[in-house]
C-alpha positions in Angstrom: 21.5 7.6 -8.8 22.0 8.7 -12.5 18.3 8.3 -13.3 15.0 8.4 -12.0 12.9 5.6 -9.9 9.3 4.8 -10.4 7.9 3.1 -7.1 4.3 1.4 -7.2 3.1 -0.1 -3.9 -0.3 -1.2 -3.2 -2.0 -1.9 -0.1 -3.2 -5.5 -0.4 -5.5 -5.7 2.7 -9.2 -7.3 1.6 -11.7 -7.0 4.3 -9.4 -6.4 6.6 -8.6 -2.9 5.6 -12.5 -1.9 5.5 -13.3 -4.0 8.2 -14.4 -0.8 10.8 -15.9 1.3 8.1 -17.5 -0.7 5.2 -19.7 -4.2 5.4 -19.8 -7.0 2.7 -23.4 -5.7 1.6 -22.2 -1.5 0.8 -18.4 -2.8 -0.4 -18.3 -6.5 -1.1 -18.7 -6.1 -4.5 -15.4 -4.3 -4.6 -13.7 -7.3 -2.0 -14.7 -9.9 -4.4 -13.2 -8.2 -7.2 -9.3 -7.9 -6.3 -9.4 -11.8 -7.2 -9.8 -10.9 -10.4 -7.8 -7.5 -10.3 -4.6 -8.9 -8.7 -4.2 -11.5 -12.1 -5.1 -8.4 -14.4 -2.6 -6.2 -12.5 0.3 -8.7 -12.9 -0.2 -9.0 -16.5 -0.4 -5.4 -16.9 2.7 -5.0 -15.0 4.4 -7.9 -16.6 3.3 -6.5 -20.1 5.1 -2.9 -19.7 8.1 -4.3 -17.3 6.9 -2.7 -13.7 8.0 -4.1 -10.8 5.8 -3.8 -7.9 5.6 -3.9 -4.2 2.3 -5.7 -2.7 2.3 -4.9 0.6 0.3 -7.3 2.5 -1.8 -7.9 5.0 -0.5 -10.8 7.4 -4.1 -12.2 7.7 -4.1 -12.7 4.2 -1.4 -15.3 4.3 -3.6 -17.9 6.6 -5.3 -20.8 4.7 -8.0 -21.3 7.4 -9.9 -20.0 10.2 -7.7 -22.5 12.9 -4.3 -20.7 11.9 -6.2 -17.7 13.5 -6.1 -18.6 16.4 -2.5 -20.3 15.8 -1.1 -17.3 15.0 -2.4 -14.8 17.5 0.3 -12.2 18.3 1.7 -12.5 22.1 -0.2 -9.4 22.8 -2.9 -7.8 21.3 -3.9 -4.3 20.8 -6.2 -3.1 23.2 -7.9 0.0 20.9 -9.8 2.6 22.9 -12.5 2.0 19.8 -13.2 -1.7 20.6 -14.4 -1.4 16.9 -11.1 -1.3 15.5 -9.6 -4.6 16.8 -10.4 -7.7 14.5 -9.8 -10.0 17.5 -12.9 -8.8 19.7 -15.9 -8.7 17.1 -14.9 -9.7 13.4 -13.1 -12.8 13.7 -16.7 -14.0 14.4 -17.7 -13.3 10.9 -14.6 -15.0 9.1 -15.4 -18.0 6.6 -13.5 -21.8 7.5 -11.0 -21.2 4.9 -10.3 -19.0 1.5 -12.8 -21.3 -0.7 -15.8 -20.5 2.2 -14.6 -16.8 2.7 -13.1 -14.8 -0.4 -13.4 -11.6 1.9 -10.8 -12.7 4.5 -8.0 -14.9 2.9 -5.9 -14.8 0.3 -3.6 -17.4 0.3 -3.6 -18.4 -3.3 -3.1 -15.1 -4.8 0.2 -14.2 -2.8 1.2 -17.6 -4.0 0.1 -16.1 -8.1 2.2 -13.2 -7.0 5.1 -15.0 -6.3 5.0 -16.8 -9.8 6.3 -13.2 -11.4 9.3 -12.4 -11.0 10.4 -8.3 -10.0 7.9 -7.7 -7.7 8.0 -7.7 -3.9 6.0 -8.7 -0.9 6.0 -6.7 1.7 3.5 -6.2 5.1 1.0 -4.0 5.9 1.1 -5.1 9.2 -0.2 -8.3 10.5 -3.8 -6.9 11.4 -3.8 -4.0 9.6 -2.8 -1.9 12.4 -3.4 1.5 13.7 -0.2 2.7 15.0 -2.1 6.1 16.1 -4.9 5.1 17.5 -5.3 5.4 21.4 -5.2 2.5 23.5 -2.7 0.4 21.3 1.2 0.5 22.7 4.5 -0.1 20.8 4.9 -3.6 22.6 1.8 -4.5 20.6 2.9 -2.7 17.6 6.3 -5.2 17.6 4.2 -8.0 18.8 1.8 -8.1 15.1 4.8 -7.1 13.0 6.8 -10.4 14.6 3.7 -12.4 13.6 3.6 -11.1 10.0 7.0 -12.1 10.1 6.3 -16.1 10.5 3.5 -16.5 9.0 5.8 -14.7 5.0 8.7 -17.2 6.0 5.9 -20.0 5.7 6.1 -18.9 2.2 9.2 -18.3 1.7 9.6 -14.3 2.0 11.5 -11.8 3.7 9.3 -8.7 4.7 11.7 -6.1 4.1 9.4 -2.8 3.3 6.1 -1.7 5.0 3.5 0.5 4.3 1.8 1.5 8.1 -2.3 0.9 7.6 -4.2 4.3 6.9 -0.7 6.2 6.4 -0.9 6.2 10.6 2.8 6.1 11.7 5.3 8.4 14.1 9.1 8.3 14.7 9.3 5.0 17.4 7.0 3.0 15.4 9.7 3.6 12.5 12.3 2.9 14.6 10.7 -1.1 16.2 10.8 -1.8 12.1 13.9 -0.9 11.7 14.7 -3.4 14.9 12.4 -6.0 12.8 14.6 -6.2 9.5 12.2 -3.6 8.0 14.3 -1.4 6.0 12.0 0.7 4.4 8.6 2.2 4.8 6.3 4.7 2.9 6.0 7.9 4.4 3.4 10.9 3.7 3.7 13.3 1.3 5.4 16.7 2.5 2.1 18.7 3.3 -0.1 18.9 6.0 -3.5 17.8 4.3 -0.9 14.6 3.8 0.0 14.7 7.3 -0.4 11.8 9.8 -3.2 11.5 11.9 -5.6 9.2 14.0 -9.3 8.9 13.1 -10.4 11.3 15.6 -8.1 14.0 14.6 -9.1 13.9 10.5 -11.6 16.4 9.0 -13.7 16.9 6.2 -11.5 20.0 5.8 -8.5 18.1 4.9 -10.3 15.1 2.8 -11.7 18.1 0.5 -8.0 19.3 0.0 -6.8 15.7 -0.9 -9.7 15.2 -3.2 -9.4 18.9 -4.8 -5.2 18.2 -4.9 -6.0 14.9 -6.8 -7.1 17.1 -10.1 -5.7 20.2 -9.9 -2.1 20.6 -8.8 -2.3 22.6 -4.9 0.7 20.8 -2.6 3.2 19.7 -5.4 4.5 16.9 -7.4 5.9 15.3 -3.9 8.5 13.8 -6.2 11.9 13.3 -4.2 15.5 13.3 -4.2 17.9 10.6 -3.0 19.6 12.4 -0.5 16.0 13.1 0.9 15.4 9.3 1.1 18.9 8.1 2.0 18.7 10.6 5.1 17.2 8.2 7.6 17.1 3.9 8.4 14.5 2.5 7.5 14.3 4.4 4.2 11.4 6.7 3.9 10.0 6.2 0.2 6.9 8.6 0.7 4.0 8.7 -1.2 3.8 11.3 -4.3 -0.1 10.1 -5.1 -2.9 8.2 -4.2 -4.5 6.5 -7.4 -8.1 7.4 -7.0 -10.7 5.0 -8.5 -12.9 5.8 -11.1 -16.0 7.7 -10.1 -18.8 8.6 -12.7 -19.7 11.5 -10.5 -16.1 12.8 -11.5 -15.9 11.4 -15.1 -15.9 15.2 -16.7 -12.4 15.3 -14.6 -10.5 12.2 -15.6 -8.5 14.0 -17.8 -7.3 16.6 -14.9 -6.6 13.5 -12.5 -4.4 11.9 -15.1 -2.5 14.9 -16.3 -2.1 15.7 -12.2 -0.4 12.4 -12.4 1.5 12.4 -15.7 3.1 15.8 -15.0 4.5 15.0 -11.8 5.7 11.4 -13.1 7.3 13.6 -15.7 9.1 16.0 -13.3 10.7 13.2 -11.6 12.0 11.6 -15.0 13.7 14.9 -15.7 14.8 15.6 -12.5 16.5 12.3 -11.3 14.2 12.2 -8.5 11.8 9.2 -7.4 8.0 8.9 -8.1 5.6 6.8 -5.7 2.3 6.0 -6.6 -0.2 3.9 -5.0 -3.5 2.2 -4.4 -5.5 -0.5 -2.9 -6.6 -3.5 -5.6 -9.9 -2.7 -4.1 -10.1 0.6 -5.6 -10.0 -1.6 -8.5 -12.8 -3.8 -7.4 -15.5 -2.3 -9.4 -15.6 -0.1 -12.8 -12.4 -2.6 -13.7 -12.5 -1.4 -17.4 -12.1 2.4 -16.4 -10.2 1.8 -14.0 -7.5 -0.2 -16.1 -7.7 2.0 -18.9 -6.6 5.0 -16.6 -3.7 2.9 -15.6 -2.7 2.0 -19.2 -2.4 5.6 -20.0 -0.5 6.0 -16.9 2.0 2.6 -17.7 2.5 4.2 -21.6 3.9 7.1 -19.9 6.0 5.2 -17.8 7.5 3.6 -21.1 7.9 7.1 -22.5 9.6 8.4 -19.8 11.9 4.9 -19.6 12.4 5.6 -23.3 13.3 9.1 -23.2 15.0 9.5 -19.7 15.5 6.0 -18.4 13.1 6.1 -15.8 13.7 3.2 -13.8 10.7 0.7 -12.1 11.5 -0.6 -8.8 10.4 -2.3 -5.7 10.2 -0.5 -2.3 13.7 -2.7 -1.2 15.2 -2.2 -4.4 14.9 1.3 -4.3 16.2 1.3 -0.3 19.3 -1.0 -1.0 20.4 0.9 -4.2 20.2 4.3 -1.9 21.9 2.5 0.6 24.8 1.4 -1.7 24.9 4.7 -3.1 24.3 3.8 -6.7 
């Protein structure tokens, strides 16, 4: 390709993605607030032309509690940490339907999605899976992606791209997508603070990299080249950066975490090479107003770049059929 690709994808996930970690009383604030943030994000998108890939949560799709239990995968995954399956504990503490239970459901805001056109839906698993996590198995792996799989066609959609729940993902998982009609995923960034890794196996050591690598420049712009990309089915599209949310704590830095992400959007523009940023609408939940300022700065350099070099936005599938078509 002649010019260079800007891929956003965010992992749309609610409750579901903080489920094990976080309760409605320490993060529900946030929860509440992607029904708000996903309307301000697609008019901010729509306003400076970005086409975006929502990767989705499948339990987000459901309407009520019933089609829970309607749409239970064939086989489940039997986590060594009990607290990590939604089906054992959690599904106790979902609402009757998305009016009762904002936290949960989501139906009407994939449908607001669909209303603009350029952007994609694509899965972040049924459950929000953990594809390293001991106890699950590959048969259940293929058995929650099949079930993300019905309940999109209700609405009309292909899952074509996936993004694998806390970056947690090795080479036969890749492989049942690409079995699956998957034909792209989002990989890690090329650096082993970036590398994948079940709960048990993270550190504090490696978070304090990440976070440290977020304002000051320590692994690399992770920007990539085609024939990088192109080099494997389904298409790895990896991650370049992680969006942080505002934090007050940090506020003296903002300037560092932007210019950590200008320059590198900048090196791909030059460069021909492909930049992927991303973020969960949750990060947006609270402290909207800084956090959609930091994004405006970040979108008016996307228009530069467009301006100057053509840098080109572009779903997770639109960037995997163009490399595929070699164009």
């Amino acid at each position: 390709m002649a010019n260079g690709k800007f891929v956003i994808s965010l992992d749309f996930e609610l409750m579901w993605g903080v489920r094990d970690k976080k309760d409605k009383n320490n993060y529900g604030e946030n929860i509440l607030g992607v029904h708000s943030v996903i309307p301000r994000l697609l008019h901010t998108f729509n306003k400076h032309q970005i086409n975006g890939t929502f990767s989705t949560v499948g339990f987000l799709f459901l309407e009520n509690k019933d089609q829970f239990y309607q749409h239970m995968p064939a086989l489940l995954p039997d986590y060594q940490d009990k607290n990590l399956s939604p089906y054992l504990g959690h599904i106790n503490q979902v609402g009757d339907d998305a009016t009762a239970d904002p936290y949960h459901f989501a139906p009407q805001l994939i449908k607001l999605i669909q209303q603009y056109p350029g952007h994609e839906i694509s899965t972040h698993t049924y459950s929000h899976y953990y594809c390293l996590e001991p106890g699950q198995t590959p048969e259940a792996f293929k058995a929650d992606l099949q079930e993300a799989i019905i309940v999109a066609e209700k609405y009309g959609i292909q899952l074509q791209s996936l993004i694998f729940p806390r970056n947690q993902f090795n080479e036969q998982y890749v492989k049942l997508c690409a079995d699956l009609g998957i034909s792209s995923y989002r990989g890690n960034e090329n650096s082993w603070i970036y590398k994948a890794k079940n709960a048990k196996d993270e550190n504090l050591f490696r978070r304090m990299f990440r976070l440290v690598d977020a304002y000051i420049n320590i692994s690399g712009h992770h920007v990539y080249a085609d024939a990088y990309m192109a080099s494997e089915f389904p298409v790895n599209i990896p991650s370049s950066r992680f969006l942080r949310p505002y934090m007050p704590s940090l506020k003296s830095f903002e300037n560092l975490r932007l210019q950590r992400i200008l320059k590198g959007m900048s090196y791909a523009a030059k460069h021909n090479k492909t930049y992927h940023l991303w973020w969960h609408p949750h990060n947006f939940g609270t402290q909207q107003e800084e956090n959609f300022n930091f994004l405006e700065k970040i979108l008016n350099h996307y228009d530069k770049l467009k301006s100057e070099f053509h840098f080109e936005s572009i779903t997770m599938t639109g960037l995997a059929k163009k490399l595929r078509d070699g164009k």
